[in-house]
N, C-alpha and C positions, 0 to 999 in steps of 0.2 A: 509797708511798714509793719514790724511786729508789734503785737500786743505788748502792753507795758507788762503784763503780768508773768508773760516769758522772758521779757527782758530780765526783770528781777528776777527770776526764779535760775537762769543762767546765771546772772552774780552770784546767786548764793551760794550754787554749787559749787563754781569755782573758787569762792574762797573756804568753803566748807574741804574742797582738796587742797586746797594749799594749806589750812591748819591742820587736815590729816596726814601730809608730809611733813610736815614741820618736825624737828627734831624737840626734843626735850631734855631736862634735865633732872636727876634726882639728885641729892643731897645727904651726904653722910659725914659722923665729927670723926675721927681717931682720937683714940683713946688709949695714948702709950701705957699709962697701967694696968690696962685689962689684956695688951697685945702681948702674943707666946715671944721669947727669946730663944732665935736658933741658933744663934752665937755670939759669941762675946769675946774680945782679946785684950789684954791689959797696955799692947803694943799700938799707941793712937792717941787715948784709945778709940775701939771701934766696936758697934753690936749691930747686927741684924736682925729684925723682928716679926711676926708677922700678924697684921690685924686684921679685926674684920672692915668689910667693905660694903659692898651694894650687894644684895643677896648673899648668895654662899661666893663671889669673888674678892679675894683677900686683897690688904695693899699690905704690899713689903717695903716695910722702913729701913734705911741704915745711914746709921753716924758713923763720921770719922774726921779728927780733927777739926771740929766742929765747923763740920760741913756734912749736908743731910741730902740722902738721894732717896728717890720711893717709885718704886713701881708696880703695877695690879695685873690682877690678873693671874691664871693657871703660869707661870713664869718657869721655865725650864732651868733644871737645878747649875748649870755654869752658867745661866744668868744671874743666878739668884749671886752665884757665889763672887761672880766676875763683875759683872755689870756696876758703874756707879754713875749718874750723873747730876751735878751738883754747879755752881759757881767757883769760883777763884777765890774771891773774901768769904770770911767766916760767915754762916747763912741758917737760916733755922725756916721750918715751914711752917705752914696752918694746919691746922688741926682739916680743918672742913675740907671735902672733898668735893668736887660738883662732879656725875657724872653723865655726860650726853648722851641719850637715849638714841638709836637708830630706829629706822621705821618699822623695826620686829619688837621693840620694846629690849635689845640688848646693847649694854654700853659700848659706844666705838669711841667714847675718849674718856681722859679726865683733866680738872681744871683744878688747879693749885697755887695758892699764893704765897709766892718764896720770900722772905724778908732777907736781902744782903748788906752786909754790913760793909761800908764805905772808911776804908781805911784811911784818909785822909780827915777824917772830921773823929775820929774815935780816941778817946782819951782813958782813963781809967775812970772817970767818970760820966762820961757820957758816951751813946753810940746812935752813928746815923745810919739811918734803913734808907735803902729802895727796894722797891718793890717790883715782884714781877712777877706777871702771870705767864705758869707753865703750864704748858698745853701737852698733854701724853697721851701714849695710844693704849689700849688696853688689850690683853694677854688671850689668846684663844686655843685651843687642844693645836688646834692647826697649825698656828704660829705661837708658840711659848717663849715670845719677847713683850717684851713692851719700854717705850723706849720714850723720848723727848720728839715733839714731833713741830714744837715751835714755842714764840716767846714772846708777851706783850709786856710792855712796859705801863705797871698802873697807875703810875706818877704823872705820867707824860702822857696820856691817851684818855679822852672824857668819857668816851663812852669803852674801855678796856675791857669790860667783861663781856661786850656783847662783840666784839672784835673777836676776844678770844674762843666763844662760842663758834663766832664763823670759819675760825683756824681749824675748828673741832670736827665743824661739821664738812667740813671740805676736802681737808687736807688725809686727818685721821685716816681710814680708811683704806686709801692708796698708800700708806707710808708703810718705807720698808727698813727696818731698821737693820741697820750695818751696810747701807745703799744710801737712802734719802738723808738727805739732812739739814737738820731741824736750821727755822727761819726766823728773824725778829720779823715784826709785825708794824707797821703805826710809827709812830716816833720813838726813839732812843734816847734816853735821857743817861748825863754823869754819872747817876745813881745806881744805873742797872747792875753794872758788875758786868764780868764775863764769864761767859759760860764754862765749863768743862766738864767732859766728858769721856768714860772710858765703857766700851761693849767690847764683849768676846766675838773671835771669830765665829766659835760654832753656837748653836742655841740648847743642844742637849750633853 
């Protein structure tokens, strides 16, 4: 029989590795009036922008038809220019971005909560939201995409953000954007809306 004292000292380690695997998160707001505008059309209308992010990794916004797509990242300029992906009803995002840390300390995703707006309950006075959490991959010299990589519904899921987390830390990674494609997650609720999305063939 082993000593209790190595018994315990094995649990510790083991869980001392498993919270030194553990993925993590950092946290940053956008800040649409502090972010550059690299274009703008009065035809939409439509702008794309770009802010800051997590370190020196930018997130690039753009409106059109008030519907909002953003992606991070080093992003290859016919992504920037081509790439959008957004909902089908009118949709707006959160400011706040979560980004999931890998076991080097660099993000392999982000997490975004889209507000869509539910065309059947919207009046001139009033509008109903769902909610959904987007799960995106983040942008690298190597791969200069970043793309939708899956989708939780925060209405309908109690524990949504740690779902979405595990969309991040799982999926991210291996996803290949203009190949893989992005998954609901958890339950689906009336509200979510549907997705739409448009990527270029090439990346540069």
């Amino acid at each position: 029989m082993r000593p209790i004292h190595l018994v315990l000292a094995a649990a510790l380690a083991a869980v001392s590795a498993t919270a030194a695997s553990a993925n993590e998160s950092a946290y940053t707001e956008r800040n649409l009036d502090a972010c550059e505008t690299l274009s703008q059309t009065d035809e939409g209308p439509s702008i794309t922008m770009k802010c800051a992010g997590y370190k020196d990794l930018a997130v690039y916004f753009k409106e059109g038809d008030l519907r909002q797509s953003q992606a991070y990242g080093p992003i290859g300029k016919v992504w920037l220019d081509e790439a959008f992906e957004s909902f089908g009803p009118f949709n707006h995002t959160n400011a706040k971005v979560e980004w999931r840390l890998g076991a080097e300390g660099a993000p392999i995703a982000t997490i975004v909560r889209w507000f869509v707006s539910d065309p059947e309950t919207t009046s001139d006075t009033t509008t109903r939201y769902g909610q959904v959490l987007v799960v995106s991959t983040v942008a690298t010299a190597e791969d200069p995409t970043s793309c939708v990589v899956g989708y939780v519904d925060a209405l309908e899921n109690k524990d949504a953000n740690t779902l979405a987390r595990t969309v991040a830390d799982e999926e991210a990674s291996s996803f290949i954007c203009n190949k893989s494609e992005p998954q609901w997650h958890g339950t689906r609720g009336k509200l979510a809306g549907e997705p739409m999305r448009y990527l270029p063939e090439k990346t540069e």
